[in-house]
N, C-alpha and C positions, 0 to 999 in steps of 0.2 A: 909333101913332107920335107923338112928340115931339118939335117944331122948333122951334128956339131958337138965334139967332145961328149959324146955319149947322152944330149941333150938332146929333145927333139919337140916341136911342135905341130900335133896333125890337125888342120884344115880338112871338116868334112863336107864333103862334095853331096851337090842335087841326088847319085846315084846310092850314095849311102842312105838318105832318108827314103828314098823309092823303096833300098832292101828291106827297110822294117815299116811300110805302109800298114803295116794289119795291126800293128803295134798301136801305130799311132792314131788309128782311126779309134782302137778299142778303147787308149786312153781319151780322147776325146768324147767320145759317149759317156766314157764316166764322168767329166768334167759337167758336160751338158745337163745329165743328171744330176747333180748335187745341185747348179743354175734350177733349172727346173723345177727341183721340189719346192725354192721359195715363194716360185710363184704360182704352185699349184693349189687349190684347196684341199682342205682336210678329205673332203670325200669325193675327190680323184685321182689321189695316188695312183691309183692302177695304169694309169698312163704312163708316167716315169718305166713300168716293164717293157712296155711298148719303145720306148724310145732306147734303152738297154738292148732291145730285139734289134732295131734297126744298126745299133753299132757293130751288134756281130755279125749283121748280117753283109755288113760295108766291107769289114773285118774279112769275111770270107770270101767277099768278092774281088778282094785285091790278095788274096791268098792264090784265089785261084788262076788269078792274072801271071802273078810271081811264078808259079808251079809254070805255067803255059809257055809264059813269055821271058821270065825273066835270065839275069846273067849266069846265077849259082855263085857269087861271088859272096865273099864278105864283104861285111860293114865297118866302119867304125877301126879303122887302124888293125883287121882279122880279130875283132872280138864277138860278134852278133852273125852268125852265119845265115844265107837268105838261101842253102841249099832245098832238095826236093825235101828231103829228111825232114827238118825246120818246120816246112811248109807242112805234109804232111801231119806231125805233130800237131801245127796250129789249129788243122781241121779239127781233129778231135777235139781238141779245147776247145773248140769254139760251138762243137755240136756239145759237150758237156754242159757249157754254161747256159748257151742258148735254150737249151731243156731244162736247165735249173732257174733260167728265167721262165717258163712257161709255165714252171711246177708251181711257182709264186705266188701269184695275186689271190685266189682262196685258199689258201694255206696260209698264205700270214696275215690273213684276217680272221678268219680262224683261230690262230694262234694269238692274238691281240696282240699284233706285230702293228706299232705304230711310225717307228721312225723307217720310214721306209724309199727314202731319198737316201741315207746314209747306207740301209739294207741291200740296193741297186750298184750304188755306188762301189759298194765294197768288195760284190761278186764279178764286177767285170773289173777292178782292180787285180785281184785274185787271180781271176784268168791271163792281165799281163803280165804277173810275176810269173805266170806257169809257160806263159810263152816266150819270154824272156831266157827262161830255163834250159830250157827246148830248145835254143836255138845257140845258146850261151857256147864259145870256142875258145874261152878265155875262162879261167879259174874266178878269178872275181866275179865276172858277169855273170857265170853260176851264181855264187853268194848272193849277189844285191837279187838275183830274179829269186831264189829262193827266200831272201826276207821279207819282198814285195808281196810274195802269197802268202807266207806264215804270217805276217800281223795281220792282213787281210782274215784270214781263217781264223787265227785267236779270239778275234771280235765277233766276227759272225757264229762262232762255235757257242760261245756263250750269249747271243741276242735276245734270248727268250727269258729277261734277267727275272719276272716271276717265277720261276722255275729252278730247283735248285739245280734238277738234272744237267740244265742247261748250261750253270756256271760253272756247275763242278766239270764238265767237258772241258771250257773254255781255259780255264784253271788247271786244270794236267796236259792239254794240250800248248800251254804257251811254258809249263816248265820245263818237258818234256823237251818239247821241240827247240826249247833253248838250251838246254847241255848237248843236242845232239847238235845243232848248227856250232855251237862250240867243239866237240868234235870235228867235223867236217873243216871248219875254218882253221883250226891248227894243223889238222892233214894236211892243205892244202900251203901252209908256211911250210912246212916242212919237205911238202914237194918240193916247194920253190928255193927251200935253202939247198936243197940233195939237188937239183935241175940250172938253176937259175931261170928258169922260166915260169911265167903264168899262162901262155899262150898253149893251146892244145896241141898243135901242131907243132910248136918250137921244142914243147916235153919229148914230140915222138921221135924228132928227129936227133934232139941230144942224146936218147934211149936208145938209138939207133947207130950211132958211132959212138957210144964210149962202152965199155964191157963192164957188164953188172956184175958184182961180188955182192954177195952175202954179209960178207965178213970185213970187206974192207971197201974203201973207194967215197958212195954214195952210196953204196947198200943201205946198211943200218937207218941212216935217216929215212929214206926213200921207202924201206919196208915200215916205219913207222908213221909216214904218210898216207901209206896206202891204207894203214889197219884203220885209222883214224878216219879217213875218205869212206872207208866201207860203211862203217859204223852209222854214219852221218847219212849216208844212203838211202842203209837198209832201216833206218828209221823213217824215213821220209814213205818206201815203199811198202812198210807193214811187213816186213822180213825178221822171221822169228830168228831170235829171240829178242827181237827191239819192236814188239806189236802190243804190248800192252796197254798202249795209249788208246789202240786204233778200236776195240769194244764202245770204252765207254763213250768214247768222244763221237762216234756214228751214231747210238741209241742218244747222247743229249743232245746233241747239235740239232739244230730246226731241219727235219727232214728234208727241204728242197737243197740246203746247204751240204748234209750229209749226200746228196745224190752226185753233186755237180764235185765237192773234195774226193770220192771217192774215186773221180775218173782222172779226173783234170790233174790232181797233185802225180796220180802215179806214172801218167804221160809224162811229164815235165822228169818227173824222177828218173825215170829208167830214159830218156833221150841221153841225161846228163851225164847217166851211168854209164852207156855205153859208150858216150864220146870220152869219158876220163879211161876207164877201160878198156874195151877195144879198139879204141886209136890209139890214143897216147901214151897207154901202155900196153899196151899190144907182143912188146916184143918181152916182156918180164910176165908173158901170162902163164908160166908155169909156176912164179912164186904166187898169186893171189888167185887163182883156178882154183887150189883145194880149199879153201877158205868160201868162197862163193858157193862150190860146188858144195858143201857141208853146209851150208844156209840157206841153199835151193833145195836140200833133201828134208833138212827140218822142216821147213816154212811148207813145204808142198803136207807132209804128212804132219806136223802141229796143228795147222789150219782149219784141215779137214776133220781132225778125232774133236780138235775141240768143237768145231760147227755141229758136229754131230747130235751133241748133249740140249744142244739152245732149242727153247721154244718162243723163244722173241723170235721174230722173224728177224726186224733189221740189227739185231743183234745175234744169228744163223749170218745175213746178209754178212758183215762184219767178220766175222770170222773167215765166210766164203773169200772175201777180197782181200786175205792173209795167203789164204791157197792159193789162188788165181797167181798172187803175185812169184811163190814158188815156181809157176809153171814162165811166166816171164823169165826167173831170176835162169833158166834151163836156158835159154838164148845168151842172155850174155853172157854164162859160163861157155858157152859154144864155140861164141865171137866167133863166126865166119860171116860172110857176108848172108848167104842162106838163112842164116841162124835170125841176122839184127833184120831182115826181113822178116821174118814171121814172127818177131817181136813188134812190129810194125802192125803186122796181118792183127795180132791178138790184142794189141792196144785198141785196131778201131773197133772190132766184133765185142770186147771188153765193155767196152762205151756204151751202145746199143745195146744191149741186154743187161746191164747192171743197173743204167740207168733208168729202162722201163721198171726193172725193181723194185727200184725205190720209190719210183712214182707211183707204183701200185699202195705202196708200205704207206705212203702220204696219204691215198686217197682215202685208207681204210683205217688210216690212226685217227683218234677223237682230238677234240680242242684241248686239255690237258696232258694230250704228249700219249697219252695210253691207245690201245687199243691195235695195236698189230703183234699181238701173241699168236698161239696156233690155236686157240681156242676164237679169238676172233674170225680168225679166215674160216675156221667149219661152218659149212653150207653155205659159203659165198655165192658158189654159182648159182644158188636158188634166188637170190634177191638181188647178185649184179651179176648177172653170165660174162657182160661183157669185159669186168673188172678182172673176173676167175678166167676168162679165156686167155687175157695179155699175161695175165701174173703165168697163166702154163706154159706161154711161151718162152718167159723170158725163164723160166727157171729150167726147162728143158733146155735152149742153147746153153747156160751155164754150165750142165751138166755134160753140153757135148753131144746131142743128140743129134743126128743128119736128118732132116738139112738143112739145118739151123745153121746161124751163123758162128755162136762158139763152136760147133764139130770144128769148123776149118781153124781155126783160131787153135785147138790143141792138134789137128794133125798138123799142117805147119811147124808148131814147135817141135812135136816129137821127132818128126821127117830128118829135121835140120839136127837135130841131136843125134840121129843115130848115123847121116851120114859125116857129120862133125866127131863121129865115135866116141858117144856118150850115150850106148844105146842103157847102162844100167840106172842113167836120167830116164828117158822113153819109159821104159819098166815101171819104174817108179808112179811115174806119172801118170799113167795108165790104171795102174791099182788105185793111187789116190783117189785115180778120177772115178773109178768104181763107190769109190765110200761116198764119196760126194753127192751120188747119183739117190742116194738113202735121204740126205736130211731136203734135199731139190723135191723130189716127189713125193715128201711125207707133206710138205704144205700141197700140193697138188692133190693128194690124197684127202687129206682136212676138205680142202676147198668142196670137192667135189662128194667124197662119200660119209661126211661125217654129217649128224646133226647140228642145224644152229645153236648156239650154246644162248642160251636166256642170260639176259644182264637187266640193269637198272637196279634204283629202291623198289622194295616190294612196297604195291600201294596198299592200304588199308580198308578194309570192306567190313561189313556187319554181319555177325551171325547170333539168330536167337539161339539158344540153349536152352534145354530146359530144367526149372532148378531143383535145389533138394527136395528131399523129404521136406512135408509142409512140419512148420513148429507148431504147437500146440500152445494157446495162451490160457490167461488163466478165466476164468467166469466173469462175465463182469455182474457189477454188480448189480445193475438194473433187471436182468436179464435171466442170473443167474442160468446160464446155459453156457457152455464151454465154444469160445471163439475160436476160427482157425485164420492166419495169418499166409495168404499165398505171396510168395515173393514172383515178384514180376522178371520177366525172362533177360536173361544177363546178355547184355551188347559186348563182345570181345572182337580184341584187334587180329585179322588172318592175313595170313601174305594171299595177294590177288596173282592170277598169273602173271608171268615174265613175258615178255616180247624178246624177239632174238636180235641179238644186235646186227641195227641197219647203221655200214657207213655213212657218211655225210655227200652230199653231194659237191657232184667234182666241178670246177670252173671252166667255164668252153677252152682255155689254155692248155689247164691241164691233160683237157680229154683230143686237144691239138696236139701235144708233148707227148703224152701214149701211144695216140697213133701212130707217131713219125718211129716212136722207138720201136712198135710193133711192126712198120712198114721193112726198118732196117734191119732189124733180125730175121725176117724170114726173105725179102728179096736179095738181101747178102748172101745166105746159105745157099739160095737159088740158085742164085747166078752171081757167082765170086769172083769170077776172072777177072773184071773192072777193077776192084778196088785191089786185088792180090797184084797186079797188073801194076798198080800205084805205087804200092807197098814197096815192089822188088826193084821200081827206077830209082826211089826215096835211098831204099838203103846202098845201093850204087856209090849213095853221093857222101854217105857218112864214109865210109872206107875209102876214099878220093885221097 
């Protein structure tokens, strides 16, 4: 580095590109992918996933080198942190996508999903804006990883352009998310005008020698940085009252895409949140505490009264990842180190169990987007046990059930809230989680004790009748003898029976993507210590 009159030019170094190896692998498979499709035939696309699989899987293997091996330093002049935190985060994104790759290949043939070089392309883009996010220690580097995923998502929300549902998702999701990134992005001038910094750490340590006022100094600006950073946030996480987007855009979006945004955006979200939050502002957490904490009580109890009413499942699902994220937003109102750990702990158990969700929700929805109501799922487990067994899984750890993997994912948070002394968070949360547990085991219930509901056109069969009173004609004449006229027996159209609806068959990917989500929700609950184990060195390194 070279400083000179406030001038500088940084030269990065072989070890800065090593910090973001998972980066660059993942952008490389995208790259490869897009090559790829031109040279593939129309009818083997399905490979392009496969080669999508292989980047995140490189992805994760220099992830977990980094975790093992590496410095914990930053990148790039401290804007790209390569801490356990970072790493951590990356996993999940990368188990997100990788399941949202697997969900893929019959589902979007299925769905008469043709461009599908672009489709590949776009989700492992997606993923490194969200990692990017995640690991982001610089105000900008937020922004650019935050835009890398929203245009990513804008497109893939709306992919399925036959479909209106599909566009009108794509179409609120890119207004939407563009008044809040405008939000976000002038909170963060205004950080920077109240600071002079963009760097994380440079915000915490000017916060840290100069004395906050309200009223005068860099207050006034600084509180109107912060309200505008929330904002921008809490949209990004589905934090009521900024969820309205997050319904319709999960029921249009092409379900493998609603699986892998639902996990993947909130990772990168709430990483970024706590690093703007309890680091950098750390020491002014008594002016934005009651603000969070009154967005963590809404969002916990909106969430759930609204999921309540839903008989779309991934539209219940939807509503449910509005809650879930109250119970997040309970950690970083915490902000202790305890706390941004089992924000950690509930990101990965999050992941595993939403994401089997959805993949259930895909396997069981038809080729025009319909078919995962509650009336669908009744008497699933007679004609796929094995579909109705994963789906009880995953919706029993959502609800927290021992010894699933969400139980530990909410004792965690509550734990760390009430030693953090926010036990009327804990409370809270606890009741929510009780209502939650109603709309969880009402599709469990469907599944299992309800009859299959009969669908299709009714077909057309023949029935004789028989007919009126015969008419009487007149004499004829030859005969004179009175003629009678039988009318022959009337053919009318009857509905034939219904058959009950059978889902479509799953693709060996997909029922590879279930398994691994089914494997991870119940050997996590198992046996947690590993990954809790992970969780609590990761958040070590954000509070550094």
């Amino acid at each position: 580095m070279i400083v000179a009159d406030s001038a500088f030019t940084y030269t990065p170094g072989a070890a800065d590109w090593v910090r973001i190896l998972p980066e660059l692998i993942l952008l490389g498979a995208a790259l490869i992918v897009l090559l790829a499709d031109l040279a593939t035939p129309a009818g083997r696309k399905g490979w392009l996933a496969l080669i999508g699989l292989l980047g995140v899987a490189g992805s994760a293997i220099a992830a977990a080198l980094l975790f093992a091996n590496g410095d914990g330093q930053s990148a790039f002049f401290g804007m790209i942190a390569a801490d356990k935190a970072a790493l951590f985060a990356d996993f999940v994104i990368l188990l997100s996508v990788g399941l949202g790759l697997l969900f893929s290949p019959g589902y979007v043939e299925r769905q008469g999903i043709t461009q599908l070089g672009e489709y590949y392309a776009l989700m492992l883009l997606a993923a490194l804006g969200m990692m990017f996010m995640a690991s982001a220690t610089n105000l900008m580097i937020i922004f650019v990883g935050l835009e890398v995923l929203s245009l990513a998502l804008y497109i893939l929300s709306a992919y399925i352009m036959s479909r209106s549902r599909s566009r009108e998702a794509g179409m609120k999701y890119f207004i939407l998310s563009s008044f809040a990134s405008g939000f976000l992005l002038y909170g963060m001038a205004l950080t920077y005008g109240a600071t002079g910094q963009t760097n994380l750490q440079a915000v915490r340590v000017f916060m840290a020698g100069n004395a906050f006022h309200s009223g005068t100094g860099f207050g006034p600006l600084l509180i109107a940085g912060l309200a505008l950073m929330a904002v921008g946030f809490c949209f990004k996480v589905s934090a009521v009252p900024f969820q309205a987007w997050t319904p319709d855009v999960y029921v249009g979006a092409p379900t493998s895409v609603t699986a892998f945004m639902s996990v993947g955006t909130k990772v990168a979200a709430f990483l970024a949140l706590a690093r703007v939050f309890d680091v950098a502002l750390l020491s002014v957490h008594a002016t934005w505490m009651p603000v969070l904490w009154a967005v963590a009580v809404l969002t916990m109890i909106g969430g759930n009264i609204m999921a309540v009413t839903q008989r779309d499942v991934k539209r219940m699902l939807a509503y449910s990842s509005i809650a879930n994220a109250g119970y997040m937003l309970i950690a970083v109102v915490t902000g202790t180190q305890d706390a941004l750990a089992a924000l950690l702990i509930y990101l990965a158990a999050y992941a595993a169990m939403n994401l089997g969700a959805f993949g259930v929700a895909l396997a069981v929805e038809r080729s025009d987007g319909t078919g995962a109501t509650l009336d669908d799922f009744a008497g699933l487990a007679r004609h796929r046990p094995a579909l109705s067994a994963a789906m009880s899984i995953f919706l029993l750890s959502l609800a927290g059930v021992p010894p699933l993997v969400g139980f530990w994912g909410k004792f965690y948070v509550f734990q760390a809230a009430i030693i953090g002394g926010h036990l009327e968070l804990a409370i809270i949360g606890v009741l929510t989680s009780v209502i939650g547990m109603f709309y969880y085991l009402r599709v469990v219930w469907a599944m299992y004790f309800q009859e299959p509901r009969a669908v299709g056109i009714p077909a057309v069969s023949t029935l004789s009748v028989e007919p009126p009173a015969p008419a009487a004609a007149p004499a004829s004449a030859s005969g004179g003898g009175a003629a009678v006229l039988v009318a022959e027996p009337a053919v009318v159209a009857a509905p034939a029976p219904q058959e009950a609806y059978q889902p479509p068959v799953l693709a060996p990917g997909a029922w590879l993507g279930l398994a691994f989500a089914v494997a991870l929700t119940v050997v996590l609950g198992i046996l947690p210590s590993g990954f809790v184990d992970l969780a609590i060195q990761a958040a070590h390194t954000i509070l550094r």
